[in-house]
N, C-alpha and C positions, 0 to 999 in steps of 0.2 A: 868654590862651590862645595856643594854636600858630599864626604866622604867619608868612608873606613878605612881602616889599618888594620892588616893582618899578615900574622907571621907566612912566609914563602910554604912552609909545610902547609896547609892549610887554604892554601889559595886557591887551587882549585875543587877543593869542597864548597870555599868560601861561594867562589863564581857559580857555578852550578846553583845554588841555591838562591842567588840573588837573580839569575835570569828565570829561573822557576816563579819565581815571586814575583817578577816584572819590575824588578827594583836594582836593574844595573842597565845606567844613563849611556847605551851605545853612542853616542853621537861624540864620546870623548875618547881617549886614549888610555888603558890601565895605567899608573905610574908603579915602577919597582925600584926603592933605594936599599940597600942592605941587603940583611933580612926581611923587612916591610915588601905589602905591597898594599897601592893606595884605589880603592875601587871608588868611582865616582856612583850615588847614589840618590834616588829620587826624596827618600824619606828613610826615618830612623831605623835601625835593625834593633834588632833586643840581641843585651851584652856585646854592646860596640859602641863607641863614644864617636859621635858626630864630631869631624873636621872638616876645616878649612883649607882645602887642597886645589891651587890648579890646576887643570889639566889642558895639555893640548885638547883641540878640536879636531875628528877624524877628517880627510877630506871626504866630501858629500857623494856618492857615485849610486846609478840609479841599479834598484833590486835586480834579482834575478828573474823574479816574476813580473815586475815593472816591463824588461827587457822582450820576455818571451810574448808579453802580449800584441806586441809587435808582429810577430809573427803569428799567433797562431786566433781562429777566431775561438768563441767564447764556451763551443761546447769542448773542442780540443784541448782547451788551457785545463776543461775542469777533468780531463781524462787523462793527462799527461802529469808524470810520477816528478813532481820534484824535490822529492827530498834525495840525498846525496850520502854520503862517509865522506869525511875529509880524513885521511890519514899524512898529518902536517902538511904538504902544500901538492898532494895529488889529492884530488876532487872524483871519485868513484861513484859513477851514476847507474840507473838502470831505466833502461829507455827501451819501451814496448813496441816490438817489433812494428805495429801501426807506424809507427814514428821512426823508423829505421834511414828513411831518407830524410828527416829533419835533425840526425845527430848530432851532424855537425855543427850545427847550429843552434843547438842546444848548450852544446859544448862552450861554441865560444861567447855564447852570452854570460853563462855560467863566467868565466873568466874575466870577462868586461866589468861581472859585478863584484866580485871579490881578488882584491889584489892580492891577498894572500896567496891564493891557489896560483900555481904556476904551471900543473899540468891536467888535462883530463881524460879521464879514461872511462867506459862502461865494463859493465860485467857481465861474462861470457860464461852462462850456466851456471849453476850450483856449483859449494864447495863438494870436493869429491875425495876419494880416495885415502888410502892411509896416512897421507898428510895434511889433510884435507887441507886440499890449493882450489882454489877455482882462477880461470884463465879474466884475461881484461883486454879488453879492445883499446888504440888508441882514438882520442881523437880529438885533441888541441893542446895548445900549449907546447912547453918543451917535453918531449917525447924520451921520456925515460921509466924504468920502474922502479928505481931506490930512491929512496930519502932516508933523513933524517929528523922521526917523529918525536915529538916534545910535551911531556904531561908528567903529571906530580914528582917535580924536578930532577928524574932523569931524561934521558936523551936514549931514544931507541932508534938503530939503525937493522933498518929491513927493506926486502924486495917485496913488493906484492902481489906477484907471481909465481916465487918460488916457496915461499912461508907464507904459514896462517898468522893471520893480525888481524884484530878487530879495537878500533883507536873508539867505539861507544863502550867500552867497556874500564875507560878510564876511571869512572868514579868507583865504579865495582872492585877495582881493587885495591883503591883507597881504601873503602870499608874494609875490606881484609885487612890491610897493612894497620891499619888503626886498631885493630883486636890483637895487634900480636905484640907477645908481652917483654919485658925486657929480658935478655940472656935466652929464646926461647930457641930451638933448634928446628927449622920450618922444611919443609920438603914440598917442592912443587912438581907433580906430575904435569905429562903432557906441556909444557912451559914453554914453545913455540921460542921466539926470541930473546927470550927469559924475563919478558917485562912484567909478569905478574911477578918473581923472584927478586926481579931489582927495584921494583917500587917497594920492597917489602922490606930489603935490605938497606933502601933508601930511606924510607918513612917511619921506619921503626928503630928496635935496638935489639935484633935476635943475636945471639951468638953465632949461629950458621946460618946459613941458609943454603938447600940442595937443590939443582933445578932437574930435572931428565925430560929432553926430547931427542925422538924416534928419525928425524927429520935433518939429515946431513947439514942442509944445505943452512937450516935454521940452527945446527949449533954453532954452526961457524960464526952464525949472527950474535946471538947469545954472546959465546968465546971476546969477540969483537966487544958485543956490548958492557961488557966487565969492565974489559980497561978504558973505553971510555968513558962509564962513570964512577970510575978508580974506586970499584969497592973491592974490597979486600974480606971479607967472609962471607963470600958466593963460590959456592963449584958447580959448575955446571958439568952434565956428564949427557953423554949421546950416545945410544941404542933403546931398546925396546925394557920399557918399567918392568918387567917379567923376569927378566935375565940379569937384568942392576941391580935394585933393592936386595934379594938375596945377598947380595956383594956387600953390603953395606954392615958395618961390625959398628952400627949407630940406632936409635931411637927415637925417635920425633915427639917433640910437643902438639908441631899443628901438620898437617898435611891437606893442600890444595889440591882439588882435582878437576881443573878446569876442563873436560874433554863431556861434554851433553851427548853424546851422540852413544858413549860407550864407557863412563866410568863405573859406573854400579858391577861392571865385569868384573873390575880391579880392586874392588874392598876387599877380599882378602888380601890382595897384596899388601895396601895400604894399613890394615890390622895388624899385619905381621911384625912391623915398624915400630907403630903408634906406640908412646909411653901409655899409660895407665893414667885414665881421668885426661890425655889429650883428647884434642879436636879438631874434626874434619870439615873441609868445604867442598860439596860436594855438588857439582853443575849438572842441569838435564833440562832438558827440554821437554813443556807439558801444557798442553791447553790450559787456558786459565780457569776452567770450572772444574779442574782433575790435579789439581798441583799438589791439593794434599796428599795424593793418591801416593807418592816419592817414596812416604813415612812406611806404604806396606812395601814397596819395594825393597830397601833399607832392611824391613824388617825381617825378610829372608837371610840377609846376612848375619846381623847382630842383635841381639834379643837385648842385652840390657846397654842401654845409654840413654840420654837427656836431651830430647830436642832443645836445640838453641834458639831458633831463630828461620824462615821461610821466607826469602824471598824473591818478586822477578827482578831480572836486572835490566833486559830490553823485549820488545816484542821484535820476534823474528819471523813473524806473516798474522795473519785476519785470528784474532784471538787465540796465538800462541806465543809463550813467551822462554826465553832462557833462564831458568831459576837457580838457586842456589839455596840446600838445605844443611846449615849447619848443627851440628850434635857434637856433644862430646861423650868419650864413652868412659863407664861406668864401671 
């Protein structure tokens, strides 16, 4: 049947872009040999040479919404939230309290219809606090809170309880890792289990790479997550970006500041750093008819540099999104 081939770097750009487009044939199985991986495909892509590739067939198992219509009647179905996070095989839902006595069963349909997921959980209030955690209910499956999550060929191991992780944000730092250039010395604030540091140390060819979180429990994760995807020019370091960077007898090309809630605090810090003509990625959170608005914030801090680039990465509620605005400075 119709297929491409694309290098493992690149796959999941690749995938992401081909389900966008409605143009990757779910009803088959990915193939990975090598390097290669082979997506089965409705029709042509531009710059990709159409092959001839088997694939297994997935077995048939009815949706989640298929499932739930069973239960619920038709005004309910159209009031009840089902989209989800999968962070590798725990399925993280949010289920409105109306629905509080049907969770469970929300739950194990959710399960019924995706074999991957192996546990479920919902979500118990906003992220809070200065490591911003938010707590999770169980309620199906095997009853644990770690895994081991899997995206742009590293392997991230994290608790979902005790560290922030956000597994929609997988492409988002693709796109980083893809800008960052060979030999570059990268610094990621705020770096949670260090997976925006290690896809970048993964995907790329920097010289270093720095990661700092504030977050005990998530360096250990980080720490963890180095050696098992044996890279070897990551340091990660743990305490608060304020009291570190000063420590640092180093200069950065690019610097990440994946923290929306509160980075624009920390561009001086980040400045202090930055080589001359580097470049910042810098995350915040902003209505979608105000997102320009970043560039006057920004502009309190630093008067001359080059917008690079604006944009959102996910919607995080009813027309607001998490953006990212990069510059370089001048």
């Amino acid at each position: 049947m119709k297929a491409i081939s694309v290098d493992k770097k690149m796959a999941e750009k690749v995938k992401q872009n081909l389900i966008k487009t409605k143009n990757l044939d779910g009803n088959y199985k990915v193939r990975s040999e090598g390097n290669s991986v082979y997506f089965p495909v409705f029709f042509p892509v531009k710059n990709h040479k159409i092959l001839d590739v088997k694939f297994e067939k997935k077995n048939k198992v009815e949706s989640f919404e298929n499932l739930l219509k069973n239960e619920f009647d038709e005004k309910e179905l159209s009031e009840l939230k089902k989209a989800y996070e999968v962070v590798w095989d725990i399925a993280i839902l949010e289920v409105d309290e109306k629905f509080s006595d049907k969770e469970k069963l929300i739950a194990n349909a959710l399960l019924k219809s995706n074999k991957n997921i192996k546990t479920v959980v919902s979500k118990e209030g906003n992220y809070e606090g200065e490591f911003r955690l938010r707590k999770h209910k169980y309620l199906a499956g095997v009853k644990k809170d770690e895994t081991v999550h899997k995206e742009n060929n590293i392997r991230v191991k994290l608790n979902i309880d005790t560290c922030y992780f956000s597994a929609r944000l997988a492409n988002e730092r693709l796109i980083i890792a893809n800008q960052v250039k060979d030999g570059e010395k990268v610094l990621v604030m705020f770096s949670g289990v260090g997976v925006f540091a290690l896809v970048i140390a993964k995907n790329a060819k920097p010289k270093e790479v720095y990661s700092i979180e504030i977050n005990p429990e998530a360096c250990k994760y980080a720490d963890e997550n180095i050696k098992l995807n044996k890279i070897k020019n990551m340091n990660s370091f743990c305490g608060d970006v304020r009291k570190i960077v000063p420590k640092f007898n180093e200069k950065f090309d690019r610097i990440v500041m994946p923290h929306p809630h509160d980075a624009l605090s920390f561009l001086d810090v980040a400045l202090s750093v930055l080589k001359k003509k580097g470049v910042i990625h810098l995350y915040a959170f902003y209505d979608e008819d105000k997102m320009d608005e970043i560039w006057k914030e920004i502009d309190k801090y630093i008067k001359h540099y080059k917008k690079i680039g604006l944009r959102t990465c996910c919607q995080v509620g009813p027309g607001r999104y998490r953006i990212c605005a990069d510059f370089q400075i001048l």
